[in-house]
C-alpha positions in Angstrom: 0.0 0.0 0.0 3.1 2.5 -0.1 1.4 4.9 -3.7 -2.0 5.4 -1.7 -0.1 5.6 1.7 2.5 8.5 0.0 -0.6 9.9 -2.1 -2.4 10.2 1.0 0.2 11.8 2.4 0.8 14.2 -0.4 -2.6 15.4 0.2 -2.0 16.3 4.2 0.8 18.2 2.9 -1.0 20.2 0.8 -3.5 20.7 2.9 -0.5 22.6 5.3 -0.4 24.7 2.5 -3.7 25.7 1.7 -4.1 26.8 5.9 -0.9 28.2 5.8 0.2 25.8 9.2 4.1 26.8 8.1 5.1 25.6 11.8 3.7 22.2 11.5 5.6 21.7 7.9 8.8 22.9 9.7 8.4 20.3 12.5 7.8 17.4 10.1 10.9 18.6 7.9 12.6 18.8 11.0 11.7 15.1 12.2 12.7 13.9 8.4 16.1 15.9 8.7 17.1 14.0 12.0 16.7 10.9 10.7 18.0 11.1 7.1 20.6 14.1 7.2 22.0 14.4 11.4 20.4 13.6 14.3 21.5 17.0 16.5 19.0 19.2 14.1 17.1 21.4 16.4 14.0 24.1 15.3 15.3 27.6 15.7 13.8 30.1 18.0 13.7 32.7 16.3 10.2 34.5 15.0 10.0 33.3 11.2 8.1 36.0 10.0 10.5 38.9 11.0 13.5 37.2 9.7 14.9 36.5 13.4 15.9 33.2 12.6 17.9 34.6 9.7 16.0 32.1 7.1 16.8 29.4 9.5 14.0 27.2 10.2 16.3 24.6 11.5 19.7 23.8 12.6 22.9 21.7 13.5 25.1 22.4 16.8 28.6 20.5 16.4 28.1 16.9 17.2 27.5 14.7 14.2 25.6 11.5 13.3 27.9 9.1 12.1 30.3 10.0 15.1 27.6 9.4 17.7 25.8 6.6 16.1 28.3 4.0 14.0 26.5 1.0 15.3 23.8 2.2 13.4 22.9 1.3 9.8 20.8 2.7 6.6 20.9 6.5 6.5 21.9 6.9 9.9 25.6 5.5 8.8 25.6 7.6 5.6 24.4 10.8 7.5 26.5 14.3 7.1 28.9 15.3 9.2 28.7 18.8 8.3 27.1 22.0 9.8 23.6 21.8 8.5 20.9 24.5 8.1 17.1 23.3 6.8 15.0 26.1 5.2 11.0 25.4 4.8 8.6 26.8 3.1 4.3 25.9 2.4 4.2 28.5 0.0 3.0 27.9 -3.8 4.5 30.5 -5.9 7.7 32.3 -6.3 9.8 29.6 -5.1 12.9 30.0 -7.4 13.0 33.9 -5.0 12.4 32.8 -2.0 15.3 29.5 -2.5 17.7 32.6 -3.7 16.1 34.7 -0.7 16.5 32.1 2.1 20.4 31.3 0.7 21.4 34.9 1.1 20.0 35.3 4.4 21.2 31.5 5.3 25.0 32.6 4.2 25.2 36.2 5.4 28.6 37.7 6.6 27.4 37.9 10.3 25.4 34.2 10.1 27.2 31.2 11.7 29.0 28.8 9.3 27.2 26.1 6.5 28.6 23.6 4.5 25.0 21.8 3.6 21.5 23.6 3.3 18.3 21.5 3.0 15.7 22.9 1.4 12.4 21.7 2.2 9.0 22.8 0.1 5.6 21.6 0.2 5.1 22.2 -3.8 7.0 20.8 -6.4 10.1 22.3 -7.9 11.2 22.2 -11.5 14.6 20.5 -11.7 15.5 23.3 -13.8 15.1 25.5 -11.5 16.9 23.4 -8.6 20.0 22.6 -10.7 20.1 26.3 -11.3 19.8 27.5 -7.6 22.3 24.7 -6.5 24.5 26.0 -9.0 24.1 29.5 -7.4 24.7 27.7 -3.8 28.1 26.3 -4.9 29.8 29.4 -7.0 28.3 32.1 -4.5 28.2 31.0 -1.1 30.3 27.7 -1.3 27.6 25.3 0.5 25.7 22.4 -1.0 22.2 23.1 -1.5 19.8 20.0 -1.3 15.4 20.5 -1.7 13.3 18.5 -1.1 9.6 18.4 -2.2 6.6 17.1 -1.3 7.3 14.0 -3.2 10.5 13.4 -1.7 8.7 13.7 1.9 6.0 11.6 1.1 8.9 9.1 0.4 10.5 9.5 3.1 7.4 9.0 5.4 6.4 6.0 4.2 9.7 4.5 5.4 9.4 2.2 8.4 11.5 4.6 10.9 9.4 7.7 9.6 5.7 6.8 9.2 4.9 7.6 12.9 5.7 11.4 11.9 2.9 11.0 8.9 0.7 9.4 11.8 1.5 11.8 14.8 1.3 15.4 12.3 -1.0 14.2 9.0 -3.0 11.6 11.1 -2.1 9.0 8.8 -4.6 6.5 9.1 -3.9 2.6 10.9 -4.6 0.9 7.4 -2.5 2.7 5.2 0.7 2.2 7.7 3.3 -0.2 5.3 4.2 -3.1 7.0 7.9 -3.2 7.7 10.3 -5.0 5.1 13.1 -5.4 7.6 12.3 -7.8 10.4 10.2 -5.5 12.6 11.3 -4.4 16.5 9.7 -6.1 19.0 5.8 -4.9 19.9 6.4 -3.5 23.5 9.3 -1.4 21.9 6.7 -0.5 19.0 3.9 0.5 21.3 6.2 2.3 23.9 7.9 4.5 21.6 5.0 5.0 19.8 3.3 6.4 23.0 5.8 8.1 24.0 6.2 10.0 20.7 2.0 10.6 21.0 2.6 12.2 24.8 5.5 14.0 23.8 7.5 12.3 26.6 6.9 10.8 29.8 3.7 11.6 31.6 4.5 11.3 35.1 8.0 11.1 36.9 7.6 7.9 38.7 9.8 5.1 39.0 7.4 2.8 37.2 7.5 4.8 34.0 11.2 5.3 34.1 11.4 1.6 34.3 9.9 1.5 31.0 11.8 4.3 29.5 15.5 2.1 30.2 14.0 -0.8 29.0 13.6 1.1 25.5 17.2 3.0 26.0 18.8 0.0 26.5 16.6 -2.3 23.9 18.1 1.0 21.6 21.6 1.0 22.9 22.3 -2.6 21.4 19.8 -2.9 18.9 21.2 -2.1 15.2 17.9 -1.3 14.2 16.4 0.2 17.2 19.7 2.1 17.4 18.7 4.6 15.3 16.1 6.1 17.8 18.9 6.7 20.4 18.6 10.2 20.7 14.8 10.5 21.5 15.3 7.9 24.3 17.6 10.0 25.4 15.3 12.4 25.2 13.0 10.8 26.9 15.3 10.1 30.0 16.6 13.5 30.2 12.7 14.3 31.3 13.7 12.8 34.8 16.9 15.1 34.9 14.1 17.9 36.0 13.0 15.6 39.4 13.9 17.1 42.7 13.4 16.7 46.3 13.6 20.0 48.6 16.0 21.2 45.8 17.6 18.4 45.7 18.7 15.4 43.5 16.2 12.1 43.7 17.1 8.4 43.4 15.4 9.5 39.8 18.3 11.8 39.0 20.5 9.3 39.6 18.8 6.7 37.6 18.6 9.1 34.6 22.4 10.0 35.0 23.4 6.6 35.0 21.0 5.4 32.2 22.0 8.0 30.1 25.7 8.2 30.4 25.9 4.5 29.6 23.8 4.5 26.8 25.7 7.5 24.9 29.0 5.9 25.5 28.0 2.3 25.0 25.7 3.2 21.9 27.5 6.1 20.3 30.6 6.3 21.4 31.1 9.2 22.7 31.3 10.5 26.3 30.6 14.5 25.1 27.7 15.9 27.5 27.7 13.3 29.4 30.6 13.4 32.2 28.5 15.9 34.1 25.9 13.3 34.1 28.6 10.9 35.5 29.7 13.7 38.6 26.2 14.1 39.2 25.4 10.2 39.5 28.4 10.4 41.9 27.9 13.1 43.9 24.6 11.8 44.9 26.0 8.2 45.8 28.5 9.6 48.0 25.6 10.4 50.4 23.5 7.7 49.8 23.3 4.7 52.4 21.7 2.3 49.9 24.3 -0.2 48.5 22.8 -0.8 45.1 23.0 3.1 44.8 26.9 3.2 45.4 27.3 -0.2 43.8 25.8 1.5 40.2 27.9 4.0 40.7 31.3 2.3 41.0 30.4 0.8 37.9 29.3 3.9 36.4 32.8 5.5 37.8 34.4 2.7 35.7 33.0 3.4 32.9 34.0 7.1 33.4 37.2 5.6 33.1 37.1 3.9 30.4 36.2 6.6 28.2 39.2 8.1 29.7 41.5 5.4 28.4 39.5 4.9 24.9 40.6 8.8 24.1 36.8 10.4 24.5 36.6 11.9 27.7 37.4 15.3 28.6 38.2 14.4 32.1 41.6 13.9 33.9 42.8 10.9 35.4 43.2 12.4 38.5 40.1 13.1 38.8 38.1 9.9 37.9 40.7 8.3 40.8 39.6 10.5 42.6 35.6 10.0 42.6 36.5 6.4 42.4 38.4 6.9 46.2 35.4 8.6 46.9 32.9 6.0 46.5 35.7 3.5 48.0 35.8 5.7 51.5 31.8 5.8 51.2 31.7 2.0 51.3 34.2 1.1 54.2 32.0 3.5 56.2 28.6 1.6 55.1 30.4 -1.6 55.0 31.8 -0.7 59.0 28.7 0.2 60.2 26.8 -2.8 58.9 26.1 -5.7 61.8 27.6 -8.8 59.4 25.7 -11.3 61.4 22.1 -9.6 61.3 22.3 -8.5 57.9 24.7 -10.7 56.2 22.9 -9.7 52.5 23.8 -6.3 52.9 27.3 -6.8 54.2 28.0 -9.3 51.3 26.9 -6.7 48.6 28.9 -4.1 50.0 31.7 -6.3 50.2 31.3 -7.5 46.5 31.5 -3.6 45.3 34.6 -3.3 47.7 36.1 -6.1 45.4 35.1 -4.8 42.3 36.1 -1.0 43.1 39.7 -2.6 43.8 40.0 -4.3 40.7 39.3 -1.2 38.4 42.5 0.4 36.4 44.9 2.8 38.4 44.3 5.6 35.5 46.6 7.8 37.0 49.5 4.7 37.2 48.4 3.8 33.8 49.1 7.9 32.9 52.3 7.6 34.0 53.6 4.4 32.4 52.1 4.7 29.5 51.1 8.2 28.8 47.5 9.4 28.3 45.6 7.8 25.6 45.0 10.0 22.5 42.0 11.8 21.7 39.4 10.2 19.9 36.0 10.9 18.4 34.8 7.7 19.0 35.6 4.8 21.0 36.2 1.7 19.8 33.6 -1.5 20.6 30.6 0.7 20.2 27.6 -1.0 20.3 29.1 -4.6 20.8 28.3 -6.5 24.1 31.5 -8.1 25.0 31.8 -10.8 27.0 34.3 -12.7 29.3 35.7 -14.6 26.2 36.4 -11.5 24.4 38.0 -9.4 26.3 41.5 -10.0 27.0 42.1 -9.2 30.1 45.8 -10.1 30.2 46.9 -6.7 28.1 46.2 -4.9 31.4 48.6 -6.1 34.3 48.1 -6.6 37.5 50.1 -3.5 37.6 48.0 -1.3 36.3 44.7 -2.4 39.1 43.8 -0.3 41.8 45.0 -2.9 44.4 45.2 -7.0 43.5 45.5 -8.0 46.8 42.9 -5.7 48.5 40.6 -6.8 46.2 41.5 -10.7 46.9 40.8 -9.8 50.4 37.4 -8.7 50.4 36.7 -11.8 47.5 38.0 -13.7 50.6 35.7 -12.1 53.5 32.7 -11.9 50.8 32.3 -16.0 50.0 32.4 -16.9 53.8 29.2 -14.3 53.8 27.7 -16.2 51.1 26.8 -19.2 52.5 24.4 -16.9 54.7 23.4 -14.3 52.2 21.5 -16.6 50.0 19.8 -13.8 48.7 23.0 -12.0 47.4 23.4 -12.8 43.3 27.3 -13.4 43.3 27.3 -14.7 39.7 28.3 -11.2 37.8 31.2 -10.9 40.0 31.9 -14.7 39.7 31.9 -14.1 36.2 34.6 -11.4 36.2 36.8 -13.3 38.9 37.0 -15.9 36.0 38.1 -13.0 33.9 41.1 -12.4 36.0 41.7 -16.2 37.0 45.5 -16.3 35.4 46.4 -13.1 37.5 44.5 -14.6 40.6 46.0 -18.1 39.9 49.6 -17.3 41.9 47.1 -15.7 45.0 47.0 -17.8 48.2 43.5 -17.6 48.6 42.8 -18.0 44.9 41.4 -21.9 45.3 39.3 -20.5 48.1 37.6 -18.1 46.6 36.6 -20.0 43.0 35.9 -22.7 45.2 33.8 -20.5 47.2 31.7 -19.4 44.2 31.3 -22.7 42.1 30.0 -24.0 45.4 27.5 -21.4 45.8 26.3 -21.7 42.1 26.1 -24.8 41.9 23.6 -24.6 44.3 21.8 -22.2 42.3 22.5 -23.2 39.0 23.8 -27.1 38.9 26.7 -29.1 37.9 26.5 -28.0 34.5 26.8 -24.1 35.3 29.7 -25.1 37.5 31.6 -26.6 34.5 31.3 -23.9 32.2 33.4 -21.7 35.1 35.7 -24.4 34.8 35.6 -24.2 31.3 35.5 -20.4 31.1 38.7 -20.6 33.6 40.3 -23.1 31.7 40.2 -20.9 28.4 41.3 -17.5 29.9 44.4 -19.8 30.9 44.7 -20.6 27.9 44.8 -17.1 26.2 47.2 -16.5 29.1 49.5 -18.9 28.1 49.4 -20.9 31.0 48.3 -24.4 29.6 48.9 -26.7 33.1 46.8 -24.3 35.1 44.4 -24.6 31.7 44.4 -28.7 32.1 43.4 -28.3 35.7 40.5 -26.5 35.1 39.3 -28.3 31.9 39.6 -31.8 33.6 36.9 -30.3 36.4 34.5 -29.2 33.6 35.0 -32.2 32.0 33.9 -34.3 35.3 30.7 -31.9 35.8 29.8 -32.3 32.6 29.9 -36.2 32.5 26.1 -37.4 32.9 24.2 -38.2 30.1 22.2 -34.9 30.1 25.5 -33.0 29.8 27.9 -35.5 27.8 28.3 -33.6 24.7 29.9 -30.7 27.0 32.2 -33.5 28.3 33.2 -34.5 25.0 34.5 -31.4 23.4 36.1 -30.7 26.8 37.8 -34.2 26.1 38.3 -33.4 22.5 40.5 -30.0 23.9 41.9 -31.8 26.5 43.6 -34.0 23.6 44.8 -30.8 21.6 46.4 -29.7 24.4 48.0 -32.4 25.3 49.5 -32.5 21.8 50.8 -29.2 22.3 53.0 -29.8 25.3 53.9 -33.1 23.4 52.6 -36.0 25.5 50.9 -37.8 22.8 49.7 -41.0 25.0 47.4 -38.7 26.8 46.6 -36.5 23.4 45.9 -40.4 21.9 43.7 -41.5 25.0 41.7 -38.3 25.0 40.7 -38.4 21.5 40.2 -41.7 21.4 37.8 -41.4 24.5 35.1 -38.6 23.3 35.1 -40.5 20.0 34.0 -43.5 21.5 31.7 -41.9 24.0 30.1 -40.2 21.0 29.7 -42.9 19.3 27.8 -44.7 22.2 25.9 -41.7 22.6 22.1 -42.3 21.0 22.0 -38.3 20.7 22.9 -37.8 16.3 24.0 -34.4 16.9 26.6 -35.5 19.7 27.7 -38.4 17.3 28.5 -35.4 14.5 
């Protein structure tokens, strides 16, 4: 149905016209311009019919699509990175003036710099006369000159990632909405962006809607598709920005801080407008005495500091250390005055952030050894959820942590808690202690603590959750260079793997076990662990373990 849905809106457009409603063109040229030219376009204040806005009906500020989105794909990866004005205009007649009119007020001597003017008009335009008044564009004012008529809009709204303008500003009816080519986002992200777009944000600032605002943000921040509508979740975040109590910040503010700095660094790649966002975050979780406040905002403060070291923050080292010492100082209080035997849950948590706030980077050590990183417009990884397998964590030494051993220490204090804190989730931590198992390996208590976790886990999650720590250890070992610590490991995931329900886990272990083996030349045990999972798979009645 995409000729009667763009005929259709055609026709809404020219209705603009014939009532004049230049604003409401203006808006819907403006929506089109974010998503097809750069998504920092913002309407200009300035009265229109005066000439306050100096022909400008729209406008760029410095930051610039590709930059902040590269994860993205379509017309958000081919957007321009140059300083972009749009012009508008409903007007039927005289157009060829009032291009040449707009262009001379657009590029006057006093008016802020343009590389790229869009032209957007509700009437058609010969391509005589827009070959001619581009030419004009390039020879007297050096800028590209681009229109766009009412064909071209109707186009564009059509488009999956645009029709919701034609339905929110031309009432584009149900029926005559194209049904998406691409496989299309999830319905909860359909209907709550779509809501949100109708109420023009968030109706209430309550923790329940903000709930459903960072499910969308963070649907957005990973999403290739869905990554495209970044910046109006954003958006709709920075609503809670406004909350206060008595003056001051609320557990909202926070929330939005953190929400929002993550999701511009993660998803764009950039940490520009957004480190005030991470002092604020901190500021308030330096007074707070909840530990899942503090604990967001160590990890928050980590992030902060690996902008620093990825060449897009602004900051110093000295003083993400800093807020980092901060937070550390804030939770040896908390954890101090926390009764360990009455509330073992809340003693364990605080603990676990102890352990993780020590086994961040030392920027300022990593400064001074290695210099500061160089500046970059984007960081690298955006958009790409790494986990424990791809990151290599042996490229930062021990060295260069806060403090190894301090951190071993409260891993040490927090699994004798867990046996009592049952309600304490220990697994993200227990995930990044396998991350650093070759540096731990050499520690005294390092059996002690993994031991401590599997145990736990496995209560939680069986055998089979337990063996692919083993495995997960065994591999970083391996990466590490350290194959006898890698054996060690791999023959435990191979014994929690070996029940019939878990065999073909045990096989591949055995099948590794052989490679490496082979590697450090003992070829009877290479020979006998081969031979092994090939005969267990071939007892196996399951075809796909036989394979």
């Amino acid at each position: 149905c995409i000729p009667e849905t763009e005929a259709y809106i055609r026709y809404r457009l020219n209705e603009l016209s014939s009532r004049n409603e230049h604003h409401r063109f203006e808006e819907i040229a403006t929506r089109v311009a974010q998503k097809r030219i750069s998504s920092n376009i913002l309407i200009a204040t300035g009265p229109v019919s005066s000439g306050g806005d100096q022909q400008r009906d729209a406008e760029t500020f410095t930051t610039r699509l590709p930059n902040e989105l590269p994860h993205s794909a379509g017309f958000v990866a081919a957007a321009s990175t140059s300083p972009v004005v749009l012009a508008c205009t409903v007007q039927s007649g005289g157009l060829k003036q009032k291009i040449l009119s707009d262009l001379a007020g657009i590029c006057a001597y006093e008016a802020a710099d343009v590389d790229h003017v869009a032209f957007f008009s509700v009437h058609p335009i010969s391509e005589g006369v827009t070959h001619e008044v581009q030419q004009t564009a390039r020879e007297s004012y050096g800028v590209n000159l681009d229109i766009f008529c009412g064909g071209d809009i109707a186009t564009f709204l059509a488009e999956t990632d645009l029709v919701w303008v034609a339905r929110h500003y031309l009432e584009l009816p149900s029926h005559l909405v194209p049904t998406p080519e691409d496989e299309p986002a999830p319905q909860w992200y359909a209907d709550l962006i779509e809501g949100l777009r109708h109420n023009h944000g968030p109706v209430a600032l309550t923790p329940a809607v903000q709930g459903e605002i960072t499910h969308g943000l963070r649907h957005a921040t990973w999403d290739e598709h869905a990554n495209a509508d970044l910046p109006e979740w954003l958006d709709f975040m920075g609503t809670f920005l406004a909350d206060s109590a008595d003056g001051s910040d609320t557990e909202l503010v926070f929330r939005a801080c953190y929400e929002m700095a993550i999701a511009r660094f993660r998803g764009m790649g950039v940490a520009a407008g957004i480190e005030d966002l991470v002092r604020r975050a901190i500021d308030y979780a330096c007074t707070s005495p909840r530990p899942n406040i503090v604990d967001d905002a160590v990890t928050l403060c980590a992030y902060w500091g690996t902008m620093w070291m990825t060449g897009v923050a602004k900051a110093e080292a000295s003083e993400i250390n800093a807020a980092m010492a901060r937070l550390r100082s804030h939770l040896v209080n908390l954890l101090d005055a926390t009764d360990s035997v009455t509330h073992p849950v809340r003693s364990a948590t605080l603990t676990g952030t102890l352990a993780f706030a020590h086994l961040v980077p030392d920027w300022e050590r990593i400064e001074t050894t290695d210099g500061k990183p160089p500046p970059a417009a984007v960081a690298s990884n955006v958009g790409v959820q790494l986990d424990e397998s791809a990151v290599e964590t042996s490229a930062l030494p021990v060295s260069h942590l806060f403090d190894f051993d301090a951190a071993m220490s409260y891993l040490t204090q927090l699994v004798d808690l867990l046996p009592r804190a049952r309600a304490y989730s220990s697994s993200e931590l227990a995930r990044l202690f396998t991350m650093y198992a070759p540096a731990a390996s050499g520690h005294t208590n390092y059996e002690k603590v993994r031991d401590g976790f599997d145990t736990v886990l496995a209560q939680v999650q069986g055998d089979s959750a337990t063996a692919e720590r083993c495995r997960d250890r065994g591999m970083a070992f391996v990466r590490a260079g350290q194959p006898l610590r890698a054996l060690a490991e791999l023959h435990n995931a191979k014994a929690q793997w070996f029940n019939g329900d878990t065999i073909y886990g045990a096989i591949l272990t055995m099948r590794y076990l052989g490679s490496l083996y082979a590697g450090l030349g003992l070829m009877y045990a290479a020979k006998m662990y081969a031979c092994t999972a090939a005969a267990l798979a071939m007892m196996s009645d399951d075809t796909d373990v036989q394979v």
